[in-house]
HTML snippet that shows the backbone in 3Dmol.js (N, CA, C, O; Angstrom):
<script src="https://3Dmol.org/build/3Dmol-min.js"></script>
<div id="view" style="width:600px;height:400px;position:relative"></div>
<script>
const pdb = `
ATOM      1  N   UNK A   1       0.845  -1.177   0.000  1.00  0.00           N
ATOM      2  CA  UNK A   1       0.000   0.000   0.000  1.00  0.00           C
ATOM      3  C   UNK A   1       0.895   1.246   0.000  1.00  0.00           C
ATOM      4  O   UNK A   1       1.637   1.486   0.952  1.00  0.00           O
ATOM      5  N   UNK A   2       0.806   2.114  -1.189  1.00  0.00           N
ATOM      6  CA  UNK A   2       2.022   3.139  -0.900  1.00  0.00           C
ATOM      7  C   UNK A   2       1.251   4.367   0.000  1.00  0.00           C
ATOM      8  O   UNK A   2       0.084   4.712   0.188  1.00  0.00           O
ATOM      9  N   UNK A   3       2.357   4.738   0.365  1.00  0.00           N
ATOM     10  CA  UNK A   3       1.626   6.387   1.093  1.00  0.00           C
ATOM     11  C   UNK A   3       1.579   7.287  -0.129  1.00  0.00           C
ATOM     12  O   UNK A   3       2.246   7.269  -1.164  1.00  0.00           O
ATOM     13  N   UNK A   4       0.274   8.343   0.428  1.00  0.00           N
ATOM     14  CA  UNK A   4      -0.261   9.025  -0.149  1.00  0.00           C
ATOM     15  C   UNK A   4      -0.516  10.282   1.098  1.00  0.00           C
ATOM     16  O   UNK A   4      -1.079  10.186   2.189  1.00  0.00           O
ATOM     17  N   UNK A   5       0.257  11.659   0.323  1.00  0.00           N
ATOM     18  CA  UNK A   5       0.241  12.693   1.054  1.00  0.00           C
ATOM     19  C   UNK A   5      -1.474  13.247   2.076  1.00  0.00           C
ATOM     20  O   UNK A   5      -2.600  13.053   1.618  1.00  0.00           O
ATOM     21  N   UNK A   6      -1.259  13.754   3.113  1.00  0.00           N
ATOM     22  CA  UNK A   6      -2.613  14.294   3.556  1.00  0.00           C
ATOM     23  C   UNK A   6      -3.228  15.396   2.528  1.00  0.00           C
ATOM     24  O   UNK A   6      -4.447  15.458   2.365  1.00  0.00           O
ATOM     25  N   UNK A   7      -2.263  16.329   1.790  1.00  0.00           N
ATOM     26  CA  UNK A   7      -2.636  17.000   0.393  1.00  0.00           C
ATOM     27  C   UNK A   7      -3.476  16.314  -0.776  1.00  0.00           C
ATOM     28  O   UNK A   7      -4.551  16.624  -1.290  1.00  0.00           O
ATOM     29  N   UNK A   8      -2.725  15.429  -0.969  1.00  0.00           N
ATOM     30  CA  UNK A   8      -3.084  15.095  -2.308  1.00  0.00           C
ATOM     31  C   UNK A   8      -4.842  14.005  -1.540  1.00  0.00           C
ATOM     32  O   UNK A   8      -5.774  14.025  -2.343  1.00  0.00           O
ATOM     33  N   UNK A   9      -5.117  13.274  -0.284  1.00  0.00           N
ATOM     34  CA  UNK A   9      -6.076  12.662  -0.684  1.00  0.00           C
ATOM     35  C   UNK A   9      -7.478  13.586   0.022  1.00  0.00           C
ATOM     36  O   UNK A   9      -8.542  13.145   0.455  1.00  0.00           O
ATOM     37  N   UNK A  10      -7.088  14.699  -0.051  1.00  0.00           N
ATOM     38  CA  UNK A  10      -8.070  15.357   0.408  1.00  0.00           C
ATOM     39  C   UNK A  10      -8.436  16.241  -0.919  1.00  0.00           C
ATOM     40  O   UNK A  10      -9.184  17.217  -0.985  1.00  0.00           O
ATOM     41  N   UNK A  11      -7.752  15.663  -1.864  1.00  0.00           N
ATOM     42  CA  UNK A  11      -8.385  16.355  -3.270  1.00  0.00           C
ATOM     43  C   UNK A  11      -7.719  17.924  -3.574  1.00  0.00           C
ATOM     44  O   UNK A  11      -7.384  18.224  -4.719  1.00  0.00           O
ATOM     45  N   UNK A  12      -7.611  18.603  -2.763  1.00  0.00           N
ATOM     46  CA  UNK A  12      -7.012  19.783  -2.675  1.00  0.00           C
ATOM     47  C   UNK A  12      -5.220  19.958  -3.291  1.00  0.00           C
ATOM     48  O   UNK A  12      -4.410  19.149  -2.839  1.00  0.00           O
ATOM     49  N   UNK A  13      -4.826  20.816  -4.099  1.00  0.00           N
ATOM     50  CA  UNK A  13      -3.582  20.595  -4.481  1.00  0.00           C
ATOM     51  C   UNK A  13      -2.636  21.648  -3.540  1.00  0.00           C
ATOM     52  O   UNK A  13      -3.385  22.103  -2.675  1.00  0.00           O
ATOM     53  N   UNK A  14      -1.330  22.176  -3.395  1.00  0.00           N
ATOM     54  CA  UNK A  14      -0.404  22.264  -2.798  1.00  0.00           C
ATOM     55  C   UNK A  14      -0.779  24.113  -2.799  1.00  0.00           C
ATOM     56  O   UNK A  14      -0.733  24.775  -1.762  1.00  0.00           O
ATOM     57  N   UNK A  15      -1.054  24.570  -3.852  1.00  0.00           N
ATOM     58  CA  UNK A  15      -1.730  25.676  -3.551  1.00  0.00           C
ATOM     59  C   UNK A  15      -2.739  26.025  -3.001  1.00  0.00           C
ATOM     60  O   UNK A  15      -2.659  27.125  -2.455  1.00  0.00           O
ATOM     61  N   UNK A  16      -3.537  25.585  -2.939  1.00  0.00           N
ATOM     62  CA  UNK A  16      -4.315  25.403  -1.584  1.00  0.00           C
ATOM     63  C   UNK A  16      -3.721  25.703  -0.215  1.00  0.00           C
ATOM     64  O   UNK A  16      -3.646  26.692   0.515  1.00  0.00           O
ATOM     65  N   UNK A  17      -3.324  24.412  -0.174  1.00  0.00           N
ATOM     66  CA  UNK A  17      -2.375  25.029   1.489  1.00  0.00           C
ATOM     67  C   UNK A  17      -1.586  25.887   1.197  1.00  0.00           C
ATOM     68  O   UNK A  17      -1.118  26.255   2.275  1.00  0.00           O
ATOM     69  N   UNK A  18      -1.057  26.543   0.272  1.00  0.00           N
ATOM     70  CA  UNK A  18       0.269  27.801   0.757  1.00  0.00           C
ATOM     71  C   UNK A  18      -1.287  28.971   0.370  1.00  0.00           C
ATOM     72  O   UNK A  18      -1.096  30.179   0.509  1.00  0.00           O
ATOM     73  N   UNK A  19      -2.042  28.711   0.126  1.00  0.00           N
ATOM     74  CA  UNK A  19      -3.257  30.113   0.340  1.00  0.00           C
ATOM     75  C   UNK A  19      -3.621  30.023   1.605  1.00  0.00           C
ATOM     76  O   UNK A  19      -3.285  30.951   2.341  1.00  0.00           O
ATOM     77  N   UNK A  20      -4.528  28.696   2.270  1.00  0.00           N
ATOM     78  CA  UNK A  20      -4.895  28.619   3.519  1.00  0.00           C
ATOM     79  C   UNK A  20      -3.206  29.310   4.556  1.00  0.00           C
ATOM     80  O   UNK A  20      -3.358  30.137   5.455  1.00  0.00           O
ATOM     81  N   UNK A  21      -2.304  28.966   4.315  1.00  0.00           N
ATOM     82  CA  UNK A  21      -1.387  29.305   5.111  1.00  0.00           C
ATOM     83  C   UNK A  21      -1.075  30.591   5.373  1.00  0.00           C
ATOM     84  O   UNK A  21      -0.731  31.117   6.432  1.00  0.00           O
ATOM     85  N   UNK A  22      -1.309  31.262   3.753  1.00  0.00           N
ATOM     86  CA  UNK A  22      -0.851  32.972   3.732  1.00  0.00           C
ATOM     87  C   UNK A  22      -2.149  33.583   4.853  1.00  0.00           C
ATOM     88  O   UNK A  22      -1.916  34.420   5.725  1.00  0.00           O
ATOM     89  N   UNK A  23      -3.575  32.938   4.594  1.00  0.00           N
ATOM     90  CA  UNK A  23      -4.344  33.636   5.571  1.00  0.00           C
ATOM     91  C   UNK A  23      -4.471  33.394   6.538  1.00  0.00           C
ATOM     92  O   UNK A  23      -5.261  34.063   7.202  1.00  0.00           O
ATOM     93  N   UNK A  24      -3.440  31.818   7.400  1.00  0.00           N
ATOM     94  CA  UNK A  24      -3.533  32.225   8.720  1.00  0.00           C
ATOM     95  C   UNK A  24      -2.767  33.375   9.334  1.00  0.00           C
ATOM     96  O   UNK A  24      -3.041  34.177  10.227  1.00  0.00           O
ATOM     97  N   UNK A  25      -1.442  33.137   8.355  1.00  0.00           N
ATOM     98  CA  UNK A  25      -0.381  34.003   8.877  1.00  0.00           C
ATOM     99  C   UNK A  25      -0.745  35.770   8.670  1.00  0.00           C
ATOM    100  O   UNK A  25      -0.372  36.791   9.248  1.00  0.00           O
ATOM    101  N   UNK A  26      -1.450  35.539   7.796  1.00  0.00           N
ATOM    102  CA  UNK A  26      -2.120  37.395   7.717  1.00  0.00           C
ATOM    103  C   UNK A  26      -3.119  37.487   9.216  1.00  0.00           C
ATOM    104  O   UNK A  26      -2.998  38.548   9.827  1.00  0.00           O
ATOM    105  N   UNK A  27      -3.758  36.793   9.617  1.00  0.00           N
ATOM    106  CA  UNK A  27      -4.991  36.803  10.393  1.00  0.00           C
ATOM    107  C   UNK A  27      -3.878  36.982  11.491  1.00  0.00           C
ATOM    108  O   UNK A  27      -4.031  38.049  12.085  1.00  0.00           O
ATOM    109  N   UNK A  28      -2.772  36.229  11.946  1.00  0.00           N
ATOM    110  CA  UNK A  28      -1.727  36.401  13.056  1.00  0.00           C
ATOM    111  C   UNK A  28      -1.537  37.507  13.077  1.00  0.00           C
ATOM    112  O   UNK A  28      -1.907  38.229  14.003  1.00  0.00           O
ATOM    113  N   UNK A  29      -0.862  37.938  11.973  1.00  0.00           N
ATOM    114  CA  UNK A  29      -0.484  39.677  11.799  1.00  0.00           C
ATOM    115  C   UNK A  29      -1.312  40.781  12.612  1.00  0.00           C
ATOM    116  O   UNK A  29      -1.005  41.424  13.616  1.00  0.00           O
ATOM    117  N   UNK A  30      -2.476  40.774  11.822  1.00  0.00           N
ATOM    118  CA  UNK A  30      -3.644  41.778  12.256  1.00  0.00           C
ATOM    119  C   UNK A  30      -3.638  41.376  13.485  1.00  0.00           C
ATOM    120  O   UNK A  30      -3.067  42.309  14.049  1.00  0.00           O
ATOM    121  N   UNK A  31      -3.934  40.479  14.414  1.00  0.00           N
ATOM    122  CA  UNK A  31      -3.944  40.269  15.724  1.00  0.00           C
ATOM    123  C   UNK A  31      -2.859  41.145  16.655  1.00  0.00           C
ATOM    124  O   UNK A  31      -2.911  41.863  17.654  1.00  0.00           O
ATOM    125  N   UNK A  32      -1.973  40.714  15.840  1.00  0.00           N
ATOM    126  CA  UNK A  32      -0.719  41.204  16.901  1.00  0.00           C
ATOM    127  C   UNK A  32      -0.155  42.334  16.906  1.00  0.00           C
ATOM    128  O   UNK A  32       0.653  42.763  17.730  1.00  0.00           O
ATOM    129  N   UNK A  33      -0.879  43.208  15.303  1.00  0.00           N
ATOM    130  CA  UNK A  33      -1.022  44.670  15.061  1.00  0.00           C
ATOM    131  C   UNK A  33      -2.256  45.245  16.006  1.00  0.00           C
ATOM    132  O   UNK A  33      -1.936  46.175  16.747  1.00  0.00           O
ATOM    133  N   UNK A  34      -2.885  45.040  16.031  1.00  0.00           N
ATOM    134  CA  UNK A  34      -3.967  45.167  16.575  1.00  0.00           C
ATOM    135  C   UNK A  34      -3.863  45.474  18.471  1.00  0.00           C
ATOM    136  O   UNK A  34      -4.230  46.468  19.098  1.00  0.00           O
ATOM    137  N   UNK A  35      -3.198  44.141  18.989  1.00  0.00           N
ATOM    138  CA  UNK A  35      -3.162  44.085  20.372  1.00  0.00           C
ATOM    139  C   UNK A  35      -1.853  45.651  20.515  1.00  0.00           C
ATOM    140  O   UNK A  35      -1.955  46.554  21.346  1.00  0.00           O
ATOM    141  N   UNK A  36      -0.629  45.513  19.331  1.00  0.00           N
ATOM    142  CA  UNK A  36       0.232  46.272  19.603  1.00  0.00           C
ATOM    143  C   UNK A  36      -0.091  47.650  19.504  1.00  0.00           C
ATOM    144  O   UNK A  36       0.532  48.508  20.129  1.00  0.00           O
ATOM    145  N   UNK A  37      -0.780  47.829  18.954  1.00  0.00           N
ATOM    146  CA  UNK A  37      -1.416  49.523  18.445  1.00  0.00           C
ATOM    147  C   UNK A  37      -2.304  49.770  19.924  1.00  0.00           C
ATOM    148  O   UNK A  37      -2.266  50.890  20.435  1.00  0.00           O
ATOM    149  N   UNK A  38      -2.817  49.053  20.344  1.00  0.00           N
ATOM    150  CA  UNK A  38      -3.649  49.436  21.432  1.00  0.00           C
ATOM    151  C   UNK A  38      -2.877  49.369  22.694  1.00  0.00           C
ATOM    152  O   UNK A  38      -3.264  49.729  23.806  1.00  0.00           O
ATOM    153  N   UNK A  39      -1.811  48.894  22.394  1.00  0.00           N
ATOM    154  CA  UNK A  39      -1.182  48.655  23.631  1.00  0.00           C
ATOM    155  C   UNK A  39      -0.216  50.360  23.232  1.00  0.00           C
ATOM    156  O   UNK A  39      -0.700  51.276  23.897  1.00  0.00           O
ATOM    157  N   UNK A  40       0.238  50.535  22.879  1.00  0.00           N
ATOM    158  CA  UNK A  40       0.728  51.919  22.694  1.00  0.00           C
ATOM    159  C   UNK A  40       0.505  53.106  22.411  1.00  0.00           C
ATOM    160  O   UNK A  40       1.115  54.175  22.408  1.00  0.00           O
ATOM    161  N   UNK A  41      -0.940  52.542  22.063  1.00  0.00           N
ATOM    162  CA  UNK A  41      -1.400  54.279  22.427  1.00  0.00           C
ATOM    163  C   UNK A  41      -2.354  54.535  23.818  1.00  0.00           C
ATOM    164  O   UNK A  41      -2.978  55.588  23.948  1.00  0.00           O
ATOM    165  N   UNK A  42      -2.399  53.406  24.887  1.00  0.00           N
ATOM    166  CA  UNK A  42      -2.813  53.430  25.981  1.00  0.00           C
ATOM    167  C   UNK A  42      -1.570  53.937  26.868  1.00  0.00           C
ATOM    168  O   UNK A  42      -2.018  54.679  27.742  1.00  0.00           O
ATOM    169  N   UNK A  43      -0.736  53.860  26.926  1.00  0.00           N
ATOM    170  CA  UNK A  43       0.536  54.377  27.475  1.00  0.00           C
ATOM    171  C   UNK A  43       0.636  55.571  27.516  1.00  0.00           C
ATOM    172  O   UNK A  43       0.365  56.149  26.463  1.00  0.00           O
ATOM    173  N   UNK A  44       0.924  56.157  28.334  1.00  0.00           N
ATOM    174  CA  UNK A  44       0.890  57.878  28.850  1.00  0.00           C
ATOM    175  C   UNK A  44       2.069  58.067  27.806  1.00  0.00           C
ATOM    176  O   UNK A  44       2.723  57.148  27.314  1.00  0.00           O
ATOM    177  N   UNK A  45       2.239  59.551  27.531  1.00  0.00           N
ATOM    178  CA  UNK A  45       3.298  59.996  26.753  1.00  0.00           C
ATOM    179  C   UNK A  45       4.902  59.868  27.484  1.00  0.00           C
ATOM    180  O   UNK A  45       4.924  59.826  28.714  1.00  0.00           O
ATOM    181  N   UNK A  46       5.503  59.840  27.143  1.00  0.00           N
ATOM    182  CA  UNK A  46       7.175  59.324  27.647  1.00  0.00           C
ATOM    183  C   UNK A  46       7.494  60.551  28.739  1.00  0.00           C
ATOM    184  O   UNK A  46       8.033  60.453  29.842  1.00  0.00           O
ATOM    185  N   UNK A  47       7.053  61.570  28.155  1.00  0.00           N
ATOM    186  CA  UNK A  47       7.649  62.604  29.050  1.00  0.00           C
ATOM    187  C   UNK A  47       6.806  62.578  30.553  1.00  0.00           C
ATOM    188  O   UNK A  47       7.372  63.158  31.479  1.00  0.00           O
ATOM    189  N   UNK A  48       5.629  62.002  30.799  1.00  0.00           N
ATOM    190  CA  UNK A  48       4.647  61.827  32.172  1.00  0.00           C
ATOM    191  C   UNK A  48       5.538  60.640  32.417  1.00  0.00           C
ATOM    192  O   UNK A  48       5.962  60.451  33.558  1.00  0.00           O
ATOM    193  N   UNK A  49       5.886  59.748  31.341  1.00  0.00           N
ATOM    194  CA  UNK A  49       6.016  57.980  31.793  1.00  0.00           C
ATOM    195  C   UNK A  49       7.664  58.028  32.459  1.00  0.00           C
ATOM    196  O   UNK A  49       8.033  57.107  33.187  1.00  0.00           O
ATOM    197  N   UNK A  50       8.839  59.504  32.041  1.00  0.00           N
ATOM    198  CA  UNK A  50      10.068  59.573  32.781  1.00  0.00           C
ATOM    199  C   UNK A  50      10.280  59.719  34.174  1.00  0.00           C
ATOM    200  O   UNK A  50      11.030  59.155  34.971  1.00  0.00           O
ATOM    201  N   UNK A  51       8.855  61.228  34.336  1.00  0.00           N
ATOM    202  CA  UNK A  51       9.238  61.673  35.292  1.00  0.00           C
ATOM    203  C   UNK A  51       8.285  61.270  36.293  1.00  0.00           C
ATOM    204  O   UNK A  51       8.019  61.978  37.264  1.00  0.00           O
ATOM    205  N   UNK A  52       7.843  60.312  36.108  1.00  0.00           N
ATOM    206  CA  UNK A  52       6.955  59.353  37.297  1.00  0.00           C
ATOM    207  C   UNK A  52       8.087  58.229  37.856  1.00  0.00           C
ATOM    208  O   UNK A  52       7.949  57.801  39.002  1.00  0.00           O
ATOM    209  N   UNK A  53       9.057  57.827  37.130  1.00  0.00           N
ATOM    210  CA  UNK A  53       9.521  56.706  37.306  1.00  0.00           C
ATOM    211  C   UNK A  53      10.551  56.819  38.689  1.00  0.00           C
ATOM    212  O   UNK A  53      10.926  57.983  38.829  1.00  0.00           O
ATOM    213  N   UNK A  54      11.023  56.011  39.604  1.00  0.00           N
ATOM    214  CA  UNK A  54      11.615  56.012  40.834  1.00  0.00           C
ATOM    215  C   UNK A  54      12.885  57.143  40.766  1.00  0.00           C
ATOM    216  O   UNK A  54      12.961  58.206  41.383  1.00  0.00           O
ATOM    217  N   UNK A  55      14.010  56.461  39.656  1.00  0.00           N
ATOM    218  CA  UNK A  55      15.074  57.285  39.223  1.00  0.00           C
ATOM    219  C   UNK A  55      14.990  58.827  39.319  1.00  0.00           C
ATOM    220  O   UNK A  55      15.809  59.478  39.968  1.00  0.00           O
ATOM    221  N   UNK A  56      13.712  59.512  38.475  1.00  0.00           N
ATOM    222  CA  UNK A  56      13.743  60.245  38.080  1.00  0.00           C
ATOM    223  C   UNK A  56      12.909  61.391  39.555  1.00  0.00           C
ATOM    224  O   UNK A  56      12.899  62.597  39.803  1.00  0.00           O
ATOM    225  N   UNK A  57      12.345  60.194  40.171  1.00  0.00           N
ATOM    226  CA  UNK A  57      11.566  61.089  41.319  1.00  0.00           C
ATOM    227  C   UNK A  57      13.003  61.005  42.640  1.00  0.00           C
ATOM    228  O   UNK A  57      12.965  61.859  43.525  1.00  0.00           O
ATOM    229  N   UNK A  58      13.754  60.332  42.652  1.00  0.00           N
ATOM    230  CA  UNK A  58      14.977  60.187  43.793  1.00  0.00           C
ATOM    231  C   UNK A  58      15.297  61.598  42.918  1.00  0.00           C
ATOM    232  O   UNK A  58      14.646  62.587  43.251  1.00  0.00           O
ATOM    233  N   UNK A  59      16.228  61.732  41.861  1.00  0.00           N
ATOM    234  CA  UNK A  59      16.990  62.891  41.317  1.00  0.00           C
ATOM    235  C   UNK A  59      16.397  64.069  41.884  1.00  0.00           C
ATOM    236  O   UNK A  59      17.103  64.916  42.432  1.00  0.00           O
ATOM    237  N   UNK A  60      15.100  64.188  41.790  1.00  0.00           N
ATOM    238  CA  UNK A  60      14.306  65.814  41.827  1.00  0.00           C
ATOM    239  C   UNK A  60      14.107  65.910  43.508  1.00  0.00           C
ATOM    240  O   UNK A  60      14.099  67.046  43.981  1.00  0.00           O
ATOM    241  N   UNK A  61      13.961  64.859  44.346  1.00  0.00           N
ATOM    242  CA  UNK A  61      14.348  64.818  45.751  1.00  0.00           C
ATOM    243  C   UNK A  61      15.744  65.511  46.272  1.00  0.00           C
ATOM    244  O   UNK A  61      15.978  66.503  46.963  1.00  0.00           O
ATOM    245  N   UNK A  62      16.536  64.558  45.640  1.00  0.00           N
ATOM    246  CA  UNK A  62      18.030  65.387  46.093  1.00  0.00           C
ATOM    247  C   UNK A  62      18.653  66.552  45.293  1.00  0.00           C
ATOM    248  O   UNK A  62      19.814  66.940  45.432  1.00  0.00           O
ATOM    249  N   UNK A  63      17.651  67.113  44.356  1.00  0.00           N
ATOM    250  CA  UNK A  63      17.928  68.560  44.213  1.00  0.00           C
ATOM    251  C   UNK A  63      17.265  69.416  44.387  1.00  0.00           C
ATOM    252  O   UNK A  63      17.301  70.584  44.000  1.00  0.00           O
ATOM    253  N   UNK A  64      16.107  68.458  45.456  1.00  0.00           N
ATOM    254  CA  UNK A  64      15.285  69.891  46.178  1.00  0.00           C
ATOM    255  C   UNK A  64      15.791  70.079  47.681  1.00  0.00           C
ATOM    256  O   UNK A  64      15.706  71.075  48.399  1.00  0.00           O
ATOM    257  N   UNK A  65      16.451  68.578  47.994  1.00  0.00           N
ATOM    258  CA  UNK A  65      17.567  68.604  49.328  1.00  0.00           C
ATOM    259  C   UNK A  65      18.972  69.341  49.077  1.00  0.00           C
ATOM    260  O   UNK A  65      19.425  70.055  49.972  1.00  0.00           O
ATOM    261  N   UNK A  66      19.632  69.181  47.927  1.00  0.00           N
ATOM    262  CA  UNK A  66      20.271  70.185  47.417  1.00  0.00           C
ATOM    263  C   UNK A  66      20.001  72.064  47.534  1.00  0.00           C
ATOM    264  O   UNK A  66      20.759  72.879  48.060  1.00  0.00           O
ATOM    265  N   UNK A  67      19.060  72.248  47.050  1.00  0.00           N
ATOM    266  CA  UNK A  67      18.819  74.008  46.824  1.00  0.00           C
ATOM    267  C   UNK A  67      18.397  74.340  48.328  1.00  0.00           C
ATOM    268  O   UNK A  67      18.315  75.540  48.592  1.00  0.00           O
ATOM    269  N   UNK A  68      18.082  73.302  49.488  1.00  0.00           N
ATOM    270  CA  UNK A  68      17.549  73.640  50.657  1.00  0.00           C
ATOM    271  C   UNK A  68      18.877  74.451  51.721  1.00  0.00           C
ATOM    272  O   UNK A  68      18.604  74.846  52.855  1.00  0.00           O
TER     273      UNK A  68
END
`;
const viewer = $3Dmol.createViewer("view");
viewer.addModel(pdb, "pdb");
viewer.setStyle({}, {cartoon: {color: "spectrum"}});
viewer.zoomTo();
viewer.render();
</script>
């Protein structure tokens, strides 16, 4: 009994699957464009997101203990 590809006995030829494939991998895309776009424009602007951060709030401490 020879083997016979899962392609070929499902009637479907090899283009087929590299189409089904291009649209999972497009459908991945948009997903992960999608989650990424929303994920970055939910983020405060850089200049709120510096001077919130520990570093940047110690510095402005010891140069207000500084000018004292």
């Amino acid at each position: 009994m020879p083997h016979r590809s899962t392609i070929i006995k499902t009637g479907h030829g090899p283009g087929t699957a590299i189409a089904v494939l291009m649209v999972g991998l497009m459908a991945v895309g948009f997903v992960f464009l999608f989650l990424g776009s929303s994920l970055y424009f939910s983020e405060p602007p850089s200049d709120q997101r510096a001077l919130s951060s520990p570093p940047a709030r110690s510095i402005q401490a010891a140069d207000g203990r500084a000018a004292n």
